[in-house]
C-alpha positions, -999 to 999 in steps of 0.1 A, spaced: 144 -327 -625 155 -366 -628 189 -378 -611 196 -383 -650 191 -349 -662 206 -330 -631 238 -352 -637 242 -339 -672 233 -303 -666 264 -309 -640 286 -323 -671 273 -294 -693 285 -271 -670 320 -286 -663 319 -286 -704 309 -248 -706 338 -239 -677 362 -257 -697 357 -249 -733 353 -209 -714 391 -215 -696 405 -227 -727 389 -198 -746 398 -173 -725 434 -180 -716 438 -204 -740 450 -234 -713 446 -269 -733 410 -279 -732 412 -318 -723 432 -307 -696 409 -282 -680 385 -308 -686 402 -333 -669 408 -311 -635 375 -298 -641 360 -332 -640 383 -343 -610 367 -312 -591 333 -320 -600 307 -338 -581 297 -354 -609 291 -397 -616 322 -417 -631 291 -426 -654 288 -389 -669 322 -384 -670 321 -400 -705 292 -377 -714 311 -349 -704 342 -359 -722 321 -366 -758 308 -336 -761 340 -314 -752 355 -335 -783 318 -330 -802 325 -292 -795 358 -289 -804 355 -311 -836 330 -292 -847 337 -255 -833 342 -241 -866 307 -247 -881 295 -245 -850 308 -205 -852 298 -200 -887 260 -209 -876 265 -186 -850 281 -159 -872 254 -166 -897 226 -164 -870 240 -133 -851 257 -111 -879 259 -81 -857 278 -95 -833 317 -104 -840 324 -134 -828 354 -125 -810 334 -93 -793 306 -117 -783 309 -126 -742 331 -154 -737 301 -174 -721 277 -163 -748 298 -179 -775 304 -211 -754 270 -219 -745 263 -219 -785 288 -238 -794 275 -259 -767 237 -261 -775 244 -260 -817 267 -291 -811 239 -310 -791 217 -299 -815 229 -307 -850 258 -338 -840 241 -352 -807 209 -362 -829 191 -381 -796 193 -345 -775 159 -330 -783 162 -298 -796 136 -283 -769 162 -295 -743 192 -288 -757 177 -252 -760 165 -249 -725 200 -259 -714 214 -236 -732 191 -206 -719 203 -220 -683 234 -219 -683 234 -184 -699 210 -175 -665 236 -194 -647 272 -176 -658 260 -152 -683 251 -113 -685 214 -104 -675 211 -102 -717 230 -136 -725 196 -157 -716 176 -136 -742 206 -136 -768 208 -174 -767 178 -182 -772 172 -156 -802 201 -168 -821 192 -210 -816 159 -199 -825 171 -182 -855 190 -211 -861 165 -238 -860 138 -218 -873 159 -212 -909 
């Protein structure tokens, strides 16, 4: 993996943890970002990256959850694991708003970071319902 890309799958990750705080316990979402970031070993240089696409996410959260509704109709969104729902929101975001994110990546990051934090099932789950997704 590049410098490049391993920096960014460090941003994604502080993005997932934050938008999966600010889910959870509902804390404000730029500032868990913020601290996040502040924690993070990450380049000054991604911090912009990672600050984007929090706002991409947020922006967009509530398309982004019908297309996940829509693509997973037997799970409730609000039943679905916290991480689950985050890493879509995630991925469909890089997918449909972050047009120069190939889809192939933006899918394989997504599958990682369900590895990463999810349930031994999230991997599987995520890339059934992108697949569903991109597929229709």
């Amino acid at each position: 993996m590049s410098p490049k890309s391993s920096f960014r799958r460090e941003a994604r990750i502080v993005v997932l943890q934050s938008l999966c705080e600010s889910d959870l316990v509902n804390h404000d979402l730029m500032t868990v970002l913020f601290r996040r970031i502040e924690e993070s070993d990450i380049p000054d240089a991604y911090h912009e990256f990672a600050y984007d696409l929090v706002m991409e996410v947020f922006e967009n959260c509530s398309e982004a959850d019908n297309i996940i509704m829509s693509h997973a109709p037997s799970w409730p969104l609000h039943q679905m694991a916290v991480v689950d729902r985050n890493v879509l929101r995630l991925a469909i975001t890089e997918i449909k708003w972050r047009k120069y994110i190939p889809h192939g990546v933006a899918v394989n990051e997504a599958v990682e970071l369900a590895k990463t934090f999810g349930s031994e099932m999230s991997p599987g789950f995520v890339n059934g319902v992108l697949g569903s997704w991109i597929g229709s």
